[in-house]
C-alpha positions in Angstrom: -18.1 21.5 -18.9 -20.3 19.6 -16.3 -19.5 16.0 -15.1 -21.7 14.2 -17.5 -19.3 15.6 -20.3 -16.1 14.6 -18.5 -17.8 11.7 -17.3 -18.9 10.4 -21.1 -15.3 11.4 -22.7 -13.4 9.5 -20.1 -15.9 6.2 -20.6 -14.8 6.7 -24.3 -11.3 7.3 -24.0 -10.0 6.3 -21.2 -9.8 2.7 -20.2 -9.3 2.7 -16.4 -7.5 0.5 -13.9 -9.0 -2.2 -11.6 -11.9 -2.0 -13.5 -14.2 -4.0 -15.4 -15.1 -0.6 -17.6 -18.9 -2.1 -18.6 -19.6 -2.2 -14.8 -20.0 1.9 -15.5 -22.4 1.6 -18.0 -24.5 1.1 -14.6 -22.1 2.7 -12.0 -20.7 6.1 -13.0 -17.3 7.3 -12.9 -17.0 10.2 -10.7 -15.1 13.5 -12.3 -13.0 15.2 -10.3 -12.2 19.0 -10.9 -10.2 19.8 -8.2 -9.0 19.1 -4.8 -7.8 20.6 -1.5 -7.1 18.9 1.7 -9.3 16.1 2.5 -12.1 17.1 -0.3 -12.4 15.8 -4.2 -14.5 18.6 -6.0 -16.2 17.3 -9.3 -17.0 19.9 -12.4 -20.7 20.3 -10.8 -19.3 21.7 -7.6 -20.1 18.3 -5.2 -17.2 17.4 -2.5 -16.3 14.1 -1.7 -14.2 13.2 1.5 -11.2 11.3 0.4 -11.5 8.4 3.0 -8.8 6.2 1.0 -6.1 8.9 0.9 -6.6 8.2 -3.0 -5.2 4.6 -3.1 -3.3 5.2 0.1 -0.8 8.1 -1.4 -1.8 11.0 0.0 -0.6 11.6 3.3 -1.2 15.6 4.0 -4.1 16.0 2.0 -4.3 17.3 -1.7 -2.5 20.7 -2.7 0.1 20.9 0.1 1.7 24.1 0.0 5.0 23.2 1.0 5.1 20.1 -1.6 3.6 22.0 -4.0 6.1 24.7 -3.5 9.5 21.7 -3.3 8.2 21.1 -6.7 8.1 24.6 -8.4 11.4 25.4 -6.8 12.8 22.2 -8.3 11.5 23.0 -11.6 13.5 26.3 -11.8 16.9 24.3 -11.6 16.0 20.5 -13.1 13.2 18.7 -14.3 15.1 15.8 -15.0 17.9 14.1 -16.0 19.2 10.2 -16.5 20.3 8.6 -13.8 22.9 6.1 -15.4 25.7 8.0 -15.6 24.7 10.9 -14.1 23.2 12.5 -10.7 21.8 15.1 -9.3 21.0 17.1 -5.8 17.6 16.0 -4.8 18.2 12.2 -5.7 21.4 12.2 -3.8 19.8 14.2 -0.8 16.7 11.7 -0.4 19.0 8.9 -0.2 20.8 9.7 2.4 17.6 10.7 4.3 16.1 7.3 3.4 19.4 5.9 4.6 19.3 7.4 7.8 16.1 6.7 8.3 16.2 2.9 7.8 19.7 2.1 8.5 19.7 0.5 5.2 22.2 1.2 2.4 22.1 2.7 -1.5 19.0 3.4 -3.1 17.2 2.5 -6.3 14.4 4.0 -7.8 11.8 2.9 -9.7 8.6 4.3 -10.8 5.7 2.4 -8.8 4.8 -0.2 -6.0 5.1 -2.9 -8.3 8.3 -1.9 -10.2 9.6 -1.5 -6.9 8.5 -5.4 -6.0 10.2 -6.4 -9.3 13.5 -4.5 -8.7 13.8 -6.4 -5.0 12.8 -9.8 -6.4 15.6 -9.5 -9.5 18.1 -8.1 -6.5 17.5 -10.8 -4.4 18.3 -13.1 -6.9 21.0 -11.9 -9.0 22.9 -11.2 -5.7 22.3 -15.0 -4.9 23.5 -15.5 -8.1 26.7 -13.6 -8.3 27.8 -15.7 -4.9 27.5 -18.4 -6.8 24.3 -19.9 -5.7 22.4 -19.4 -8.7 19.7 -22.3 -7.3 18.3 -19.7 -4.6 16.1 -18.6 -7.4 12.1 -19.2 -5.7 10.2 -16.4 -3.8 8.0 -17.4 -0.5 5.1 -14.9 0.2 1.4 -15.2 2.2 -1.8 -16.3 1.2 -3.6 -13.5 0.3 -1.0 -11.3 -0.4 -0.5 -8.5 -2.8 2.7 -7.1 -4.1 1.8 -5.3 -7.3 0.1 -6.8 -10.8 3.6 -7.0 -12.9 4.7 -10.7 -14.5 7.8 -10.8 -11.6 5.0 -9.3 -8.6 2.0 -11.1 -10.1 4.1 -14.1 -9.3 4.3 -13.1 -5.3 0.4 -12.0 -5.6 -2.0 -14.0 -3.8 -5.4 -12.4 -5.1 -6.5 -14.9 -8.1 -8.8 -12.5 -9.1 -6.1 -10.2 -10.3 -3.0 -13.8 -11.0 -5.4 -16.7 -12.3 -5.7 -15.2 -15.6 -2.0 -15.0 -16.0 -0.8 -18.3 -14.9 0.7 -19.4 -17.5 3.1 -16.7 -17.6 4.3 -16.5 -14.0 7.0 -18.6 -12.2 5.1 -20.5 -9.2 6.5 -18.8 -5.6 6.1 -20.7 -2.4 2.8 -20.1 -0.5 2.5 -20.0 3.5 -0.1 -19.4 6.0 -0.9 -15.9 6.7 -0.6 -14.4 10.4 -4.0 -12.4 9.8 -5.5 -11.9 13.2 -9.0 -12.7 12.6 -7.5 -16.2 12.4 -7.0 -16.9 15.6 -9.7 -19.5 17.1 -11.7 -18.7 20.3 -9.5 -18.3 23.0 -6.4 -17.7 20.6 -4.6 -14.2 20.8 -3.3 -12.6 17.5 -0.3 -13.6 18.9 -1.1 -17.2 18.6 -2.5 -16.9 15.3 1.0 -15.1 14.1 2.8 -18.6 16.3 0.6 -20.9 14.0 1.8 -19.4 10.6 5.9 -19.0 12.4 5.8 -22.7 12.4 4.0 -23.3 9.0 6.7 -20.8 7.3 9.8 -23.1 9.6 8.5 -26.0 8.0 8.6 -25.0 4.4 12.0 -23.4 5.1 13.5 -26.4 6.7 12.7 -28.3 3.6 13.2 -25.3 0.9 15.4 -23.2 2.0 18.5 -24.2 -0.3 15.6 -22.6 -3.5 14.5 -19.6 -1.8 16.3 -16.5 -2.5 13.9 -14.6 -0.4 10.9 -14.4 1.9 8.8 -11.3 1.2 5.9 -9.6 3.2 3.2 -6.3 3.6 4.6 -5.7 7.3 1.3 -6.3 9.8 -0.9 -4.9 7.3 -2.4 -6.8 4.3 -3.9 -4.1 2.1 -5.7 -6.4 -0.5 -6.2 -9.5 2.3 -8.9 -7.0 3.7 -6.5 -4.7 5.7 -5.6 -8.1 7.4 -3.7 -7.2 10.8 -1.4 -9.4 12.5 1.2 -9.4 15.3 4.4 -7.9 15.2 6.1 -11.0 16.7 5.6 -12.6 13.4 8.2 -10.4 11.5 10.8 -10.8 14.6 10.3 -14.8 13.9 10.2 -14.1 10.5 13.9 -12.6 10.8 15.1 -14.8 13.0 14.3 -17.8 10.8 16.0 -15.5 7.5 18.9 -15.2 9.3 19.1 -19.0 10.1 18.3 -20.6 6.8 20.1 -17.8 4.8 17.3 -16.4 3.2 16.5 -12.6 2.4 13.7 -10.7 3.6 11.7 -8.5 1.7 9.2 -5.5 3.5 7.0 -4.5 0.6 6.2 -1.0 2.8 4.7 0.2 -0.2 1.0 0.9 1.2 1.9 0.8 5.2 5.2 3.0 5.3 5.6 6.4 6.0 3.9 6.1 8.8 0.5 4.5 8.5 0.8 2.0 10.5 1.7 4.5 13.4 5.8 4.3 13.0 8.2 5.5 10.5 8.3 2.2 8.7 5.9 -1.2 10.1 8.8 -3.4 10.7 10.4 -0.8 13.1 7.6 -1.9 15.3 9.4 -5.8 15.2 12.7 -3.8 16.0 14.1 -5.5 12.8 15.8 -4.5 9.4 15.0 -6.3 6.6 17.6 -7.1 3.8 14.9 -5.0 1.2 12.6 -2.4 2.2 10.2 -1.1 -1.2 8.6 1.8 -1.0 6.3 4.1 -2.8 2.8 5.3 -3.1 2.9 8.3 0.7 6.8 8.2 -0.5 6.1 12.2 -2.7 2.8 12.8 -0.8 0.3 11.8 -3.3 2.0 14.5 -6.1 4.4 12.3 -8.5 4.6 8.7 -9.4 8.4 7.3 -7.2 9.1 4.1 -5.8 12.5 2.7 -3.8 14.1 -0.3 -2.9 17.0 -0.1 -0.1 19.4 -2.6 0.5 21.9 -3.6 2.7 25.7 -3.0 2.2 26.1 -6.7 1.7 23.6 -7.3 -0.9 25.2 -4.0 -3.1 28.7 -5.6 -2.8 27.7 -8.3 -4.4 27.3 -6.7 -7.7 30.0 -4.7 -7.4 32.4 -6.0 -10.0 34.4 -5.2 -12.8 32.3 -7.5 -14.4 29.5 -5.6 -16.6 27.0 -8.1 -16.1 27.4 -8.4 -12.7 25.9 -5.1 -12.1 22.1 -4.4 -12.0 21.2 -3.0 -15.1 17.7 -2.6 -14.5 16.5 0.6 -15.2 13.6 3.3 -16.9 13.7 6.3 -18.3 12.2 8.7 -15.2 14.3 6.9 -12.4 14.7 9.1 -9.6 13.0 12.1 -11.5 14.7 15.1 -9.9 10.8 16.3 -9.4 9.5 13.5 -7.4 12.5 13.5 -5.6 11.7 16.7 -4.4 8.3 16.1 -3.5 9.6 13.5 -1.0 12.2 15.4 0.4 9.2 17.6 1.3 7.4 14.7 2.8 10.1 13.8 5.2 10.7 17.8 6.1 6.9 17.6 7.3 7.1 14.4 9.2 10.0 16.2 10.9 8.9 19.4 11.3 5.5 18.8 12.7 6.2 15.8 14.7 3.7 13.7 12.7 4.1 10.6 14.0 3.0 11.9 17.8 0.2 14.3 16.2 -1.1 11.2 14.1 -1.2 9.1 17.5 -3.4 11.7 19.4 -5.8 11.6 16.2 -5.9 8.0 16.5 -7.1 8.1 20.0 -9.6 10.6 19.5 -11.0 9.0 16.5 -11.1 5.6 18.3 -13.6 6.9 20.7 -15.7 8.7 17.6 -16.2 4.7 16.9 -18.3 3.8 19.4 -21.4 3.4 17.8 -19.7 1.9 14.8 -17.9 -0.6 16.8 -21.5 -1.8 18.9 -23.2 -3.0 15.6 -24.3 -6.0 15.1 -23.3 -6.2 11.3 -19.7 -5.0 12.0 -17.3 -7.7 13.2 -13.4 -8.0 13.3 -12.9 -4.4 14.0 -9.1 -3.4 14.4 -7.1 -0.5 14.2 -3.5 0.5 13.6 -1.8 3.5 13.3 -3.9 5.6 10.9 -5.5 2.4 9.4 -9.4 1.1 10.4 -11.2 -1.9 9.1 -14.1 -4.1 9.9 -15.6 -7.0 8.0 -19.6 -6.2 7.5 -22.1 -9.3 7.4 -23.9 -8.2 4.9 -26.4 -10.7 2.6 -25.7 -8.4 -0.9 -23.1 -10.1 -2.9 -22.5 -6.8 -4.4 -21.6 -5.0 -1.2 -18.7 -3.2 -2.0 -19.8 -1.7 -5.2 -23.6 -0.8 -3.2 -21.7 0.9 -0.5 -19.3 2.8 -2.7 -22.3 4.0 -4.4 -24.3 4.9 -0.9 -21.4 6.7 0.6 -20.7 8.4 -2.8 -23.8 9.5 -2.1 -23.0 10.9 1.2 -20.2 12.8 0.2 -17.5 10.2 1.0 -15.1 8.3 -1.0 -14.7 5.1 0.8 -13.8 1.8 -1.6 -14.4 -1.6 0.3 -12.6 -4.9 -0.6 -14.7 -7.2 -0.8 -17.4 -6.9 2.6 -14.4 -5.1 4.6 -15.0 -1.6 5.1 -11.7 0.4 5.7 -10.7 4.4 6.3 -7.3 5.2 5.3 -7.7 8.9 5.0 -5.1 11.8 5.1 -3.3 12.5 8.3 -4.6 16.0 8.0 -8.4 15.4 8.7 -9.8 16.9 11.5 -12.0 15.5 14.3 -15.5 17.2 12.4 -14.2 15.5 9.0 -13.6 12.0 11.2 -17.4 12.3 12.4 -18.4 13.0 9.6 -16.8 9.8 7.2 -18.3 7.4 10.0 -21.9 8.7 10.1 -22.0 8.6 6.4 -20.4 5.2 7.1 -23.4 4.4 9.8 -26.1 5.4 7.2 -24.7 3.9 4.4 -24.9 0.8 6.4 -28.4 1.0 7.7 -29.5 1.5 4.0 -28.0 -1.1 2.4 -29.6 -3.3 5.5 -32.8 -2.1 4.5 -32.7 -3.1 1.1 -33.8 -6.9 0.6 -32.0 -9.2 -1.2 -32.0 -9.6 -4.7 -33.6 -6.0 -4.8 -29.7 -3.9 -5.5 -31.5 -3.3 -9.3 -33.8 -1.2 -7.8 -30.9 0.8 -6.1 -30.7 4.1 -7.9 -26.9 5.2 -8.4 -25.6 8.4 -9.1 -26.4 10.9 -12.2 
């Protein structure tokens, strides 16, 4: 069957996320056949590079053997089995590498970034709860931040595009200032702009604190703020001010961990350890839906009682699917086996000086870099940008997904140098076209068959 087939029996089927699905009766969804390293094949036999790492998840490129071959293996022995009352040798395994790792305590597993969110936020409390402070029960995150699109994360979200609708059904949080970089004013370091929001957060805990059961944060990334980049001195505050008005702290790691942001985990960089770390999405490699929460001894003793409902009795059906489970034990055997983390920082130079021309333009501004992570905010006078330059790098072989007029590359730690030059000069012409095009003319844009 060709794309057009797939393309018109998803568009009648299938109702697809983050979308508004009558946008495609003008912009196509792409079919995707296949997939190996960094390249999506659709049914007609066109590549695209994954630039996005396919929402961020994964890390060593489509089809890894030795992930691919964790699973098989696994599925000789156990598919699955319940977790509540039972266990089983790869869900035992990951935790104490996740453990070690983080120097945090027992695991729970969920499904997904935002079940993950939901399982730290009902932790946080309940534990508050079960010392008797049952009034630490409100949740302090950034402006502009994003923690998953659940009732409990929603709640934490600060993207009203994806909240507003569902106002009535969330419990108002506390809102602070984010540290984003691009704040600072001239003159001002990142440094300074991650100062100014320190003391905006102080004040709000010096008057709150005795509510809040928890602070929590993307660590010096903000995926859905634009890739917003801050300084890492804003986390070691951050803990500092925890510790002082008894307050828990919360590193949704759920896009930025496993090392996109250049170590292990982001908030190693603050040389911290928050009370929760989530994780998910890199967490199996791209291969199965997993997510995690670890917690510190102290919190877990606090629900350990004789008392049933002093436990946490959250749960679903798949947690810690013996599968998945697999797949990231496989995902930690690479990191350690090929000394990612090191190879990842000489790609990161190299592809830093592939930039160049990139960097020079006069439509790019705010460019930054961290880890595996580039963004840059285009000046661009098409209120559609990011669906136009989807569409133009679409057409250029590329999958690249703006928010909003920030361009970003988050691709798979296994793209080469050639694959690099190639993702920026599709971005480069992409660029100039849509420059070219006056505006109010994007209906005369053609998009793709």
């Amino acid at each position: 069957m060709s794309n057009q087939d797939w393309l018109q029996r998803s568009f009648s089927a299938v109702w697809h996320p983050c979308t508004q699905m009558k946008r495609h009766e003008q912009l196509p969804i792409v079919p995707i056949a296949s997939a190996e390293g960094v390249w999506l094949t659709d049914f007609d036999g066109k590549r695209y590079l994954d630039g996005v790492s396919s929402w961020w998840v994964n890390l060593f490129g489509h089809g890894h053997p030795k992930i691919k071959q964790a699973i098989k293996d696994q599925l000789d022995s156990l598919e699955h089995v319940m977790l509540a009352g039972f266990t089983h040798q790869p869900v035992v395994e990951l935790s104490e590498r996740l453990s070690l790792l983080t120097g945090l305590g027992h695991a729970f597993y969920g499904s997904d970034g935002a079940s993950a969110t939901e399982i730290a936020l009902k932790m946080s409390f309940h534990s508050w709860h079960n010392r008797g402070q049952s009034s630490k029960c409100r949740f302090i995150s950034l402006a502009n931040s994003y923690h998953g699109e659940t009732v409990g994360a929603l709640a934490v979200t600060d993207v009203p595009l994806f909240s507003a609708t569902y106002a009535d059904l969330l419990r108002p949080g506390i809102r602070v200032p984010s540290p984003d970089a691009r704040q600072a004013k001239p003159g001002e370091s990142a440094a300074d702009a991650a100062r100014h929001a320190v003391n905006a957060l102080a004040e709000v805990l010096a008057q709150e604190a005795a509510q809040v059961a928890a602070v929590i944060v993307e660590p010096l990334v903000q995926g859905a703020a634009g890739m917003a980049m801050y300084d890492a001195s804003y986390l070691v505050e951050l803990r500092r001010l925890c510790d002082r008005y008894q307050v828990h702290l919360i590193a949704d790691e759920i896009a930025v961990g496993f090392g996109r942001t250049g170590s292990m985990f982001a908030y190693q960089q603050a040389n911290i350890v928050p009370d929760f770390l989530c994780l998910s999405k890199g967490i199996t490699g791209g291969f199965l839906p997993l997510s995690c929460v670890l917690t510190t001894d102290e919190v877990y003793q606090a629900f350990y009682h004789d008392e049933i409902g002093r436990g946490f009795l959250h749960s679903h059906s798949y947690t810690g699917n013996a599968l998945a489970c697999s797949a990231a034990l496989a995902v930690l055997d690479i990191f350690a086996e090929e000394d990612i983390l090191a190879v990842n920082a000489g790609k990161a130079s190299a592809f830093n000086r592939l930039m160049t021309q990139l960097k020079q333009r006069s439509d790019v501004h705010h460019f930054r870099h961290l880890g595996m992570i580039w963004a840059f905010d285009v000046e661009s006078h098409h209120h559609n940008f990011s669906s136009l330059f989807f569409n133009e790098m679409l057409g250029h072989g590329c999958l690249v997904r703006p928010i909003g007029k920030t361009v970003y590359f988050m691709p798979p730690y296994t793209i080469t140098s050639a694959e690099m030059q190639l993702l920026l000069s599709a971005t480069v012409a992409s660029l100039d076209s849509l420059a070219a095009i006056p505006a109010g003319a994007e209906s005369e844009i053609t998009v793709l068959p």
